[in-house]
Backbone as a printed PyTorch tensor [residue, N CA C, xyz], in Angstrom:
tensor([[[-11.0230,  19.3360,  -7.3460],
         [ -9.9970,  19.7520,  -6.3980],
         [ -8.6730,  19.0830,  -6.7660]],

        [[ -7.8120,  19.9800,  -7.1670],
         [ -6.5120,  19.1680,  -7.2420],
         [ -5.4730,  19.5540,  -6.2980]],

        [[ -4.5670,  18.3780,  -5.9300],
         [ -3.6130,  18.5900,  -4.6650],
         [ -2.2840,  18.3640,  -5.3390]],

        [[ -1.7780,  19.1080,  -4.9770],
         [ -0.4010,  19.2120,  -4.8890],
         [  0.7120,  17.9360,  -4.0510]],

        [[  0.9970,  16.4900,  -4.6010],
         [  1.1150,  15.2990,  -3.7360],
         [  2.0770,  15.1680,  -4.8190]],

        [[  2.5260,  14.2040,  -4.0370],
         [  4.3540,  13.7060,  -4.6900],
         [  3.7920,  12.6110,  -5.6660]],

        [[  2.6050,  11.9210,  -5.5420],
         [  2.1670,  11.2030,  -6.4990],
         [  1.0410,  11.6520,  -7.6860]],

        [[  1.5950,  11.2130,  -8.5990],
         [  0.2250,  11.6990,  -9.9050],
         [ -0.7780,  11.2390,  -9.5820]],

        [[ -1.2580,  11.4620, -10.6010],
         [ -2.9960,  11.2980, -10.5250],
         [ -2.6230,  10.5050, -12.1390]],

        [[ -2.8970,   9.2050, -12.2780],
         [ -2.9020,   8.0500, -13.1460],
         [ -4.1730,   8.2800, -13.9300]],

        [[ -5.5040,   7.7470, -13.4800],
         [ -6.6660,   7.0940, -13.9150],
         [ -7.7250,   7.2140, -12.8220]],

        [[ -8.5770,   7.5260, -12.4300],
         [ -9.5070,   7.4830, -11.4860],
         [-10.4150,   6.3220, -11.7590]],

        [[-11.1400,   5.8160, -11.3750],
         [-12.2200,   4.5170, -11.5540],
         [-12.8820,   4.4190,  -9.7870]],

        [[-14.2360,   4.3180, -10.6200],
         [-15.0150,   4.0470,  -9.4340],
         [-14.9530,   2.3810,  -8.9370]],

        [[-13.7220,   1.5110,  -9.8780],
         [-14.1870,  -0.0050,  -9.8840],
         [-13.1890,  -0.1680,  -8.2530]],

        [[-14.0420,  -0.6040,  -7.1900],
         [-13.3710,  -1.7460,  -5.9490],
         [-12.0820,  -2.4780,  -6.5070]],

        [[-11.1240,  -2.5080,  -5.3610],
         [ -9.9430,  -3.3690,  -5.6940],
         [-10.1180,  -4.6950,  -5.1340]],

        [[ -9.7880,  -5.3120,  -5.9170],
         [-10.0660,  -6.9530,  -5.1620],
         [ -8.9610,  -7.9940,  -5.0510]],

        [[ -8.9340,  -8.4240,  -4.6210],
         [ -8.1460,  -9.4440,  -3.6010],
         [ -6.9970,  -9.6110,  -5.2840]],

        [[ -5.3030,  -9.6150,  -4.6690],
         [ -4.8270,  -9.9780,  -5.7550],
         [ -4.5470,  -9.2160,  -7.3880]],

        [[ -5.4020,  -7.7330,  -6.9580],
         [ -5.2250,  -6.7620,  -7.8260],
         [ -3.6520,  -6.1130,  -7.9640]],

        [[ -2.9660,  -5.8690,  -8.7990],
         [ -1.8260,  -5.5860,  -9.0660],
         [ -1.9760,  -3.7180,  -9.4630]],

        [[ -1.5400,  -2.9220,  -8.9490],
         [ -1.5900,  -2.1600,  -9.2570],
         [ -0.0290,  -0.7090,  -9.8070]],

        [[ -0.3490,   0.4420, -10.1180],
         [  0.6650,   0.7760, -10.1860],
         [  0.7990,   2.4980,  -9.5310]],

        [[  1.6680,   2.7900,  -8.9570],
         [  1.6270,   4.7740,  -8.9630],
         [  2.6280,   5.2690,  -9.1540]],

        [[  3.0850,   6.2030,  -8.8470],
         [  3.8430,   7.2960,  -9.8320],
         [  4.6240,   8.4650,  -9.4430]],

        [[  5.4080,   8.0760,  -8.3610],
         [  6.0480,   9.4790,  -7.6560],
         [  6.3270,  10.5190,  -9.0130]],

        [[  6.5930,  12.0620,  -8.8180],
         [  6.8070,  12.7330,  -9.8200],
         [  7.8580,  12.7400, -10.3030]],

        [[  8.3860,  12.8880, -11.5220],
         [  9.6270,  12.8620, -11.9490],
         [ 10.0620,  11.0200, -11.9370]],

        [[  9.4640,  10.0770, -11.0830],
         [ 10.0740,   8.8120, -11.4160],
         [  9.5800,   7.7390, -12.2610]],

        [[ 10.1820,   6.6870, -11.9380],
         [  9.0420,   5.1270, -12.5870],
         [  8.2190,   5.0990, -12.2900]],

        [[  7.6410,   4.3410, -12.1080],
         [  6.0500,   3.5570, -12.0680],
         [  6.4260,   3.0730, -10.9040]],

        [[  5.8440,   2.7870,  -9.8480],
         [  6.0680,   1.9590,  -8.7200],
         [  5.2730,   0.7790,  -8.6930]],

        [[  5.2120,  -0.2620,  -8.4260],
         [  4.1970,  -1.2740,  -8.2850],
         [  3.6620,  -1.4790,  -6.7040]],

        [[  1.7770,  -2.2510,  -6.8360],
         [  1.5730,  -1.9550,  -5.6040],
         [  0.5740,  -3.2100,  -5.9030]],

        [[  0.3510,  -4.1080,  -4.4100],
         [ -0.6680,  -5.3160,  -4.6360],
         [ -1.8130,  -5.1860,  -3.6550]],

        [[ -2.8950,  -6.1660,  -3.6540],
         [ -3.9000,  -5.7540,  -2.5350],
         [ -3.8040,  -7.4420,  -2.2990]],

        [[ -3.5040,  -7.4470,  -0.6270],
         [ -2.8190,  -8.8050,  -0.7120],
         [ -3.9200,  -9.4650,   0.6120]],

        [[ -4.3520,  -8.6730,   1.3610],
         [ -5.3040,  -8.8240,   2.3250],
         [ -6.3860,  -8.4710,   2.4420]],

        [[ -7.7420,  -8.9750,   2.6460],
         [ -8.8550,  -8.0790,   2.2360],
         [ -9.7770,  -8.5780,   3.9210]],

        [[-10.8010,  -7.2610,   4.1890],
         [-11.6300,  -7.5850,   5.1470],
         [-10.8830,  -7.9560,   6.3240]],

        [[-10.0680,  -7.4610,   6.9240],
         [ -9.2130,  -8.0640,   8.6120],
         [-10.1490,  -7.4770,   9.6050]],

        [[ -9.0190,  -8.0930,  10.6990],
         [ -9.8530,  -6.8010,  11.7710],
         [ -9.2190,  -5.8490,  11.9550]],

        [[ -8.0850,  -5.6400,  11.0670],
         [ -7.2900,  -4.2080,  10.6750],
         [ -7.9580,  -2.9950,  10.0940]],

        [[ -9.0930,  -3.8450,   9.0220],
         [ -9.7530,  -3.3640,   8.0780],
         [-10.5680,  -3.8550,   7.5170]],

        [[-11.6970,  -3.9000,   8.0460],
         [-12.6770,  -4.3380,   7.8350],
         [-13.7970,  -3.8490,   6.5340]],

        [[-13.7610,  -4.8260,   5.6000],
         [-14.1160,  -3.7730,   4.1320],
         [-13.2850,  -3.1790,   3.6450]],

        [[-11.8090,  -2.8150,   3.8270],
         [-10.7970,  -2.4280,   3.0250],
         [ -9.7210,  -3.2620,   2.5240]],

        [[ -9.2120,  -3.2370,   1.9130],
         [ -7.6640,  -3.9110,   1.4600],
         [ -6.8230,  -3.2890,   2.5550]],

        [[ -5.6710,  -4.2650,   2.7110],
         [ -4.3250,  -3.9810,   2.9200],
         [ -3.4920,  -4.3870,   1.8560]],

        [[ -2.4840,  -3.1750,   1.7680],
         [ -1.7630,  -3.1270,   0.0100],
         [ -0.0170,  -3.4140,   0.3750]],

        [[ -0.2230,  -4.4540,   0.0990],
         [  1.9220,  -3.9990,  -0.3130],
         [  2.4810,  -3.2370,  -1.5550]],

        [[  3.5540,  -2.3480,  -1.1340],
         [  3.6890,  -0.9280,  -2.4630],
         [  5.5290,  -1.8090,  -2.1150]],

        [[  5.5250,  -1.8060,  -3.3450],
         [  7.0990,  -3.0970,  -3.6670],
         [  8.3330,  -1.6090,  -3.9270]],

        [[  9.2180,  -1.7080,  -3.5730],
         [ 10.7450,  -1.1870,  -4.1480],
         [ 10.7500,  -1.6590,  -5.3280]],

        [[ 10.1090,  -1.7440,  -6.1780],
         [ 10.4400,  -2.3290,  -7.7090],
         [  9.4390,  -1.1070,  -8.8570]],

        [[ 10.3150,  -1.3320,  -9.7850],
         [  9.9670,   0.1420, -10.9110],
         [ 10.2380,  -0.4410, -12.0020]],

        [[  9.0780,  -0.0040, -12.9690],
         [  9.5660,   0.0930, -14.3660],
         [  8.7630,   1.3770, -15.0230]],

        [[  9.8340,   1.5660, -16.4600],
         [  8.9910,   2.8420, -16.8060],
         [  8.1910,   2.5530, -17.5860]],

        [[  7.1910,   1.4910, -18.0150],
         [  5.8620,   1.0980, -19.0580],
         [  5.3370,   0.2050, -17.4100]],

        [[  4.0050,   0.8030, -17.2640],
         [  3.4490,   0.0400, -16.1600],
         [  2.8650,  -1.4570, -16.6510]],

        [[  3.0310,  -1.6620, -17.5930],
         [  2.3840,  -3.1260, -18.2760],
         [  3.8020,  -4.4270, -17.8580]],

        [[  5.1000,  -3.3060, -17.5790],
         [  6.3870,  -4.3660, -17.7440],
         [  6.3760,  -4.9560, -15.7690]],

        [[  5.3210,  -5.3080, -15.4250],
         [  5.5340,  -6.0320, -13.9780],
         [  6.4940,  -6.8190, -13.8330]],

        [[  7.2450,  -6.1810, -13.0060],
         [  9.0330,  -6.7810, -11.9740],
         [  7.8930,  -8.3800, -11.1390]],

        [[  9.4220,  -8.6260, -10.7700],
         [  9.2260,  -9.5470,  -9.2730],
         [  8.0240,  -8.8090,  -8.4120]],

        [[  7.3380,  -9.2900,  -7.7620],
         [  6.9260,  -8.3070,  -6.7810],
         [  7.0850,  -9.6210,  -5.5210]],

        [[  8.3670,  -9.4600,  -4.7160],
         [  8.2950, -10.1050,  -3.9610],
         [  8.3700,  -9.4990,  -2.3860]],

        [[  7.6100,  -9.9770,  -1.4240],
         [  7.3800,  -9.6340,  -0.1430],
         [  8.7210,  -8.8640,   0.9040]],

        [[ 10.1070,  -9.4650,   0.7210],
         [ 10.9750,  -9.2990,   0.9700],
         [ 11.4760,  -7.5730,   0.3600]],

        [[ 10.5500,  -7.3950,  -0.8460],
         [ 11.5290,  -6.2200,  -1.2790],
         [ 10.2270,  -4.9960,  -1.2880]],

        [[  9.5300,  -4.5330,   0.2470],
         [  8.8140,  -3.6860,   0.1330],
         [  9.0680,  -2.3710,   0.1620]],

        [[  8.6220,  -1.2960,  -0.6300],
         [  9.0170,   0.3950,  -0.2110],
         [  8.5420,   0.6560,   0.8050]],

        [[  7.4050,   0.5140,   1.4290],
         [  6.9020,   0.9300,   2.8540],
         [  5.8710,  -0.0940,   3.2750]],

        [[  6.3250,  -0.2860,   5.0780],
         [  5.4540,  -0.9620,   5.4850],
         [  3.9300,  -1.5540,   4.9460]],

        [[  3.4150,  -2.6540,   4.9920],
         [  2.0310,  -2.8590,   4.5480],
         [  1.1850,  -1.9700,   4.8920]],

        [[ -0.1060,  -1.3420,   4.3540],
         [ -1.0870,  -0.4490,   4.8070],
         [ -2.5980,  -0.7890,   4.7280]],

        [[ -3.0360,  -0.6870,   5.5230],
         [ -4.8260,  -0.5680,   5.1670],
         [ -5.0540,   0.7330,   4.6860]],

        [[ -5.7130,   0.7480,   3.4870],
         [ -6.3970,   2.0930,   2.7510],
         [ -8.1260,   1.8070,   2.1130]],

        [[ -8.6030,   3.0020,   2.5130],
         [ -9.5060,   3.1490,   2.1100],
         [ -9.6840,   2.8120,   0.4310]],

        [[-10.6680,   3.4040,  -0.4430],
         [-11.1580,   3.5220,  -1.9280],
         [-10.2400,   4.3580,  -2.5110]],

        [[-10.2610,   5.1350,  -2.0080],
         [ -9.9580,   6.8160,  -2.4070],
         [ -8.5880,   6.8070,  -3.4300]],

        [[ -7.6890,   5.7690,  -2.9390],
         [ -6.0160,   5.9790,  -4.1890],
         [ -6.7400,   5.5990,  -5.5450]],

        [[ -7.3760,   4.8140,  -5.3140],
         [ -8.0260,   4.3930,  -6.6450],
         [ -8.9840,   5.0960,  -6.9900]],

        [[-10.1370,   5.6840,  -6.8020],
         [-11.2760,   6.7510,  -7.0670],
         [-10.3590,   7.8250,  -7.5440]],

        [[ -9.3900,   8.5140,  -6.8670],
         [ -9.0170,   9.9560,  -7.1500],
         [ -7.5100,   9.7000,  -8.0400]],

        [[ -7.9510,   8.2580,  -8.2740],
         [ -6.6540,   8.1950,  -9.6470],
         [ -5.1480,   8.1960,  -9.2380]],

        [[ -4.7200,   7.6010,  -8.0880],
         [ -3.4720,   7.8270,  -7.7950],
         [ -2.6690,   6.4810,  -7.5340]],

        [[ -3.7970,   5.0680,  -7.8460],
         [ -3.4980,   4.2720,  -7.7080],
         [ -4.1540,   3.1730,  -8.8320]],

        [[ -3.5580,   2.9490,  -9.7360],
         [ -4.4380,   2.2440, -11.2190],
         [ -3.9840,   0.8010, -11.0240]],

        [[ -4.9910,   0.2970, -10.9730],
         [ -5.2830,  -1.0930, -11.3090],
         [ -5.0840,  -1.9800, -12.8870]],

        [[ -3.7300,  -2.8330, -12.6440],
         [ -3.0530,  -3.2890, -14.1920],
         [ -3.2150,  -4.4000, -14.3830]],

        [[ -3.5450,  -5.4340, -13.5960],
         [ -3.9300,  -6.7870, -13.6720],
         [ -4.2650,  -7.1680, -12.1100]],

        [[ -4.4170,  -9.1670, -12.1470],
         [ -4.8840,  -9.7990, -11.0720],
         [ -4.0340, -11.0200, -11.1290]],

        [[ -3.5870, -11.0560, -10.4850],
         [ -3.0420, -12.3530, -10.0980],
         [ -3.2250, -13.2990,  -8.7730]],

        [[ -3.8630, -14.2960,  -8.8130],
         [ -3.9460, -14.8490,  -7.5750],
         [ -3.0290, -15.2550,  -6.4530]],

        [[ -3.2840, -15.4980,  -4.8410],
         [ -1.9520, -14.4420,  -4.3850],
         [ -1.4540, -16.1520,  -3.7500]],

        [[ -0.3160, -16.4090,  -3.9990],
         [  0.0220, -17.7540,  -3.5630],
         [  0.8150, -17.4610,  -1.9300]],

        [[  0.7790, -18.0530,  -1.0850],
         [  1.1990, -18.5380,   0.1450],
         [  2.5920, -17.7410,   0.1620]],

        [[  3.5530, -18.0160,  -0.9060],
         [  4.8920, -17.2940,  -0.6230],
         [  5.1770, -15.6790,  -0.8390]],

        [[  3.9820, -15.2430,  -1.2850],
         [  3.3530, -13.4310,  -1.8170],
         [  3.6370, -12.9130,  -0.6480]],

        [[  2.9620, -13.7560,   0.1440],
         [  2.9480, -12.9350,   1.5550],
         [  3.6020, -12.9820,   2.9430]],

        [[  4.0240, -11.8540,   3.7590],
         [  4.8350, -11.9870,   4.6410],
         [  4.9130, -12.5870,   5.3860]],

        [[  5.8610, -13.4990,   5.9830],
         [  4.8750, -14.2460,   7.2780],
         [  4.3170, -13.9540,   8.2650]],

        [[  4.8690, -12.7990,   8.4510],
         [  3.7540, -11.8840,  10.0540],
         [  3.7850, -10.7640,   9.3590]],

        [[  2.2720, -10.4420,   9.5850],
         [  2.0970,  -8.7140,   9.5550],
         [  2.0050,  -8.2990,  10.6490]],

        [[  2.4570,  -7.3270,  10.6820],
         [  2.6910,  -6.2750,  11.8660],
         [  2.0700,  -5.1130,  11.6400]],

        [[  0.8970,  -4.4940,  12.7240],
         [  0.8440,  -2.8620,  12.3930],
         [  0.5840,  -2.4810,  13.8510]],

        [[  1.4900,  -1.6070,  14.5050],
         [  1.5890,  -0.4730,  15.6950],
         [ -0.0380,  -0.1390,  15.5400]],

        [[ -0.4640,  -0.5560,  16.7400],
         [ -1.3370,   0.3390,  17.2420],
         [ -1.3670,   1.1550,  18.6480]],

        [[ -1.5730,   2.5620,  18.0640],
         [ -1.3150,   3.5070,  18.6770],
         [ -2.3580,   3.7150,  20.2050]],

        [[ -3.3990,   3.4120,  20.0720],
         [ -4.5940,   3.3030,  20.9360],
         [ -4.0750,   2.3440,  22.0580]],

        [[ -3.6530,   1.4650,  21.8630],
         [ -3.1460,   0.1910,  23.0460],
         [ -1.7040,   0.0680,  23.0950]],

        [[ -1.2730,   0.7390,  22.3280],
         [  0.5560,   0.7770,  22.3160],
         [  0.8300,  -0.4380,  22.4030]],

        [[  0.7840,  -1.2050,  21.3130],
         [  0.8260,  -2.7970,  21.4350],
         [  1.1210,  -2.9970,  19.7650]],

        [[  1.8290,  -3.7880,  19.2710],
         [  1.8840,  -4.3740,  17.9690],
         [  0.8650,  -5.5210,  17.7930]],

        [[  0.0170,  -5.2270,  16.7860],
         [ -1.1980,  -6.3730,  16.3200],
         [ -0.9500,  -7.1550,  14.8200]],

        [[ -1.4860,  -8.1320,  14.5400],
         [ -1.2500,  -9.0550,  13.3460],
         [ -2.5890,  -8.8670,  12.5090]],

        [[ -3.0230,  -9.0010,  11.5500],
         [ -4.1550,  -8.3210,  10.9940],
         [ -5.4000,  -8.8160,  11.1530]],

        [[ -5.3910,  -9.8040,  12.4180],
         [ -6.5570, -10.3950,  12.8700],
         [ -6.9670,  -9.2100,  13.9210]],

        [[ -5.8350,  -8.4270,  14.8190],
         [ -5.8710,  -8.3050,  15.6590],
         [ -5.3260,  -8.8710,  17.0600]],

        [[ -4.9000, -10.1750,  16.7160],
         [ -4.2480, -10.6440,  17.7690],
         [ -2.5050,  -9.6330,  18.3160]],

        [[ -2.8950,  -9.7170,  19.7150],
         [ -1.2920,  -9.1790,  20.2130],
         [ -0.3750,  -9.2930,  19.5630]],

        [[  1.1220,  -8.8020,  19.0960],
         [  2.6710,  -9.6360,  18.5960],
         [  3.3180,  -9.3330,  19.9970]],

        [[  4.0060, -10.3750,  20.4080],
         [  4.8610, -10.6190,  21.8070],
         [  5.7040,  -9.3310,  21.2660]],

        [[  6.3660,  -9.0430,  19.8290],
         [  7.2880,  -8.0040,  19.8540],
         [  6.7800,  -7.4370,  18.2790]],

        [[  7.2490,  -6.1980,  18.0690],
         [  7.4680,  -5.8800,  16.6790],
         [  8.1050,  -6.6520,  15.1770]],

        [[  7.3440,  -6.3260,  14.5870],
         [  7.8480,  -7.0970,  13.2360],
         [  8.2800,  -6.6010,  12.1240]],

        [[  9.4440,  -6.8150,  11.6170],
         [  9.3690,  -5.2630,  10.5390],
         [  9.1110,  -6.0360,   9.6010]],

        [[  8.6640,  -5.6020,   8.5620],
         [  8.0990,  -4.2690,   8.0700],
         [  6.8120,  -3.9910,   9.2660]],

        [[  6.5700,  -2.9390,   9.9690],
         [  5.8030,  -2.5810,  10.7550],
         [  4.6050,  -1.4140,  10.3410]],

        [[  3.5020,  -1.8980,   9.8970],
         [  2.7220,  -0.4950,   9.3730],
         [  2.1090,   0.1460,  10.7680]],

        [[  0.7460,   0.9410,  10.3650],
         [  0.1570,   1.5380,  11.4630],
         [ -1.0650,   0.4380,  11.7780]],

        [[ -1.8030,   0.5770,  12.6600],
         [ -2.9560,  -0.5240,  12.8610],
         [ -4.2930,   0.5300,  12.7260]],

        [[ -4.6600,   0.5380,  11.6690],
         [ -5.4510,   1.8430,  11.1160],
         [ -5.6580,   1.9030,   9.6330]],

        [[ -6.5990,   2.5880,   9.0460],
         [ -7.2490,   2.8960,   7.9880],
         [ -6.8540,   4.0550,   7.0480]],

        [[ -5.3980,   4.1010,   6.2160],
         [ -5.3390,   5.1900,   5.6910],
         [ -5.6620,   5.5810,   4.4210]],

        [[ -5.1990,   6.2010,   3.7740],
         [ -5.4320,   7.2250,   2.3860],
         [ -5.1220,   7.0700,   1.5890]],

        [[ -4.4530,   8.0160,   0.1160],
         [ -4.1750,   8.3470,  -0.5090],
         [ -2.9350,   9.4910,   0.2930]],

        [[ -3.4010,  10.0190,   0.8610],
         [ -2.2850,  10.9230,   1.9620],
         [ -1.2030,  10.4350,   2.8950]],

        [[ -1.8180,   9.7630,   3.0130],
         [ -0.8670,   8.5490,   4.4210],
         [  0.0330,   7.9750,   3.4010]],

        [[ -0.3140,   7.4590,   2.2400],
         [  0.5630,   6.5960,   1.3790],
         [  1.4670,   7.7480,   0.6460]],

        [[  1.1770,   8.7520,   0.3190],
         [  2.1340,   9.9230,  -0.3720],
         [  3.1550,  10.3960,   0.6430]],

        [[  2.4310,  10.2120,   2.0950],
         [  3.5650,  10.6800,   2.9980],
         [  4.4230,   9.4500,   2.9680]],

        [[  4.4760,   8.3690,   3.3420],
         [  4.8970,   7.1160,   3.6670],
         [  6.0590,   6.9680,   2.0340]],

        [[  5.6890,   7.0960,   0.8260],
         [  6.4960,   6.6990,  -0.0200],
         [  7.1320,   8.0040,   0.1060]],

        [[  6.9970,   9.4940,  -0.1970],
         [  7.5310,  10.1520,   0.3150],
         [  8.8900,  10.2380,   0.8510]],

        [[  8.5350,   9.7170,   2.5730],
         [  9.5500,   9.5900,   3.0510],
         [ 10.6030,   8.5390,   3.0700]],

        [[ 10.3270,   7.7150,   2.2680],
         [ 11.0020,   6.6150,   1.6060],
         [ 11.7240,   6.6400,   0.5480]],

        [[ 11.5800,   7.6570,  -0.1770],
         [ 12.1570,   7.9340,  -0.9900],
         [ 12.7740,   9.4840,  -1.2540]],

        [[ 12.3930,  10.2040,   0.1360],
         [ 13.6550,  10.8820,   0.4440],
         [ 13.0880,  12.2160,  -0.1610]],

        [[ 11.4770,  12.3960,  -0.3880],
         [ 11.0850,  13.6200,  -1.3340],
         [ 10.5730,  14.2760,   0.1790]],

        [[ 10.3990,  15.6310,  -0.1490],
         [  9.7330,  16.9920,   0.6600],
         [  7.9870,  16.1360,   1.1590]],

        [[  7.8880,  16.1750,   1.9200],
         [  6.3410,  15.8920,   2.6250],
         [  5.6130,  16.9120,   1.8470]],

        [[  4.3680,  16.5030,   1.4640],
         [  3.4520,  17.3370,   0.8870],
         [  2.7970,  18.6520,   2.1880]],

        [[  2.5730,  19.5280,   1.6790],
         [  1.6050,  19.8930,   3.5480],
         [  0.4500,  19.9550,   3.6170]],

        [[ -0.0130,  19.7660,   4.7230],
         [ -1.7440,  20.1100,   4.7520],
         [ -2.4490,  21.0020,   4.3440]]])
């Protein structure tokens, strides 16, 4: 089945992403985007990663930028297997994730309690930006999300 998505299809691999995996994807027509798996197992996501996808590009995915916390393309996300299984998200190295990698509060809206949560689950007194969703998304969720971040046509259902 092939879809019609603002992101390529890289490499498929059945291999799990693990903590500290560096990865890369590929809006059409652009650079390489870079993307990390910086949280693993929350009560955001339990058994999944949460990924930071960086504002930083190069065109050889081997040439890894800064990837610093401050300079993200879209909110943090919990995602399933699937960017990586259906090849839309390739895995380029590992780096272990030091204390300053990461944001100091995560934030993701949850829609069910209309409340902002931290990836334990605990309450946030207020919103935090970068603000993701408090939920489990895709390969779809992330094509919409860079997408609209970068100003391309939404794919449709």
């Amino acid at each position: 089945m092939t879809e019609n998505l603002n992101l390529e299809v890289l490499q498929p691999t059945t291999r799990k992403p693990e903590l500290g995996d560096i990865f890369v994807l590929k809006p059409r027509g652009r650079d390489f985007y870079f993307g990390r798996v910086m949280l693993f197992d929350t009560a955001l996501a339990r058994g999944y990663p949460v990924v930071y996808i960086y504002n930083a590009t190069a065109r050889n995915p081997q040439s890894i930028p800064a990837l610093r916390p401050d300079a993200l393309l879209i909110a943090p996300q919990a995602v399933n297997y699937l960017p990586w299984h259906r090849g839309y998200f390739q895995t380029i190295a590992n780096k272990p994730i030091d204390p300053s990698d990461l944001l100091q509060t995560h934030c993701f809206y949850d829609p069910v309690s209309q409340s902002c949560k931290d990836e334990f689950g605990k309450i946030l007194a207020d919103s935090v930006e970068p603000c993701g969703t408090f939920g489990i998304g895709s390969y779809r969720t992330i094509d919409d999300s860079i997408s609209t971040a970068l100003n391309l046509p939404l794919t449709p259902d």
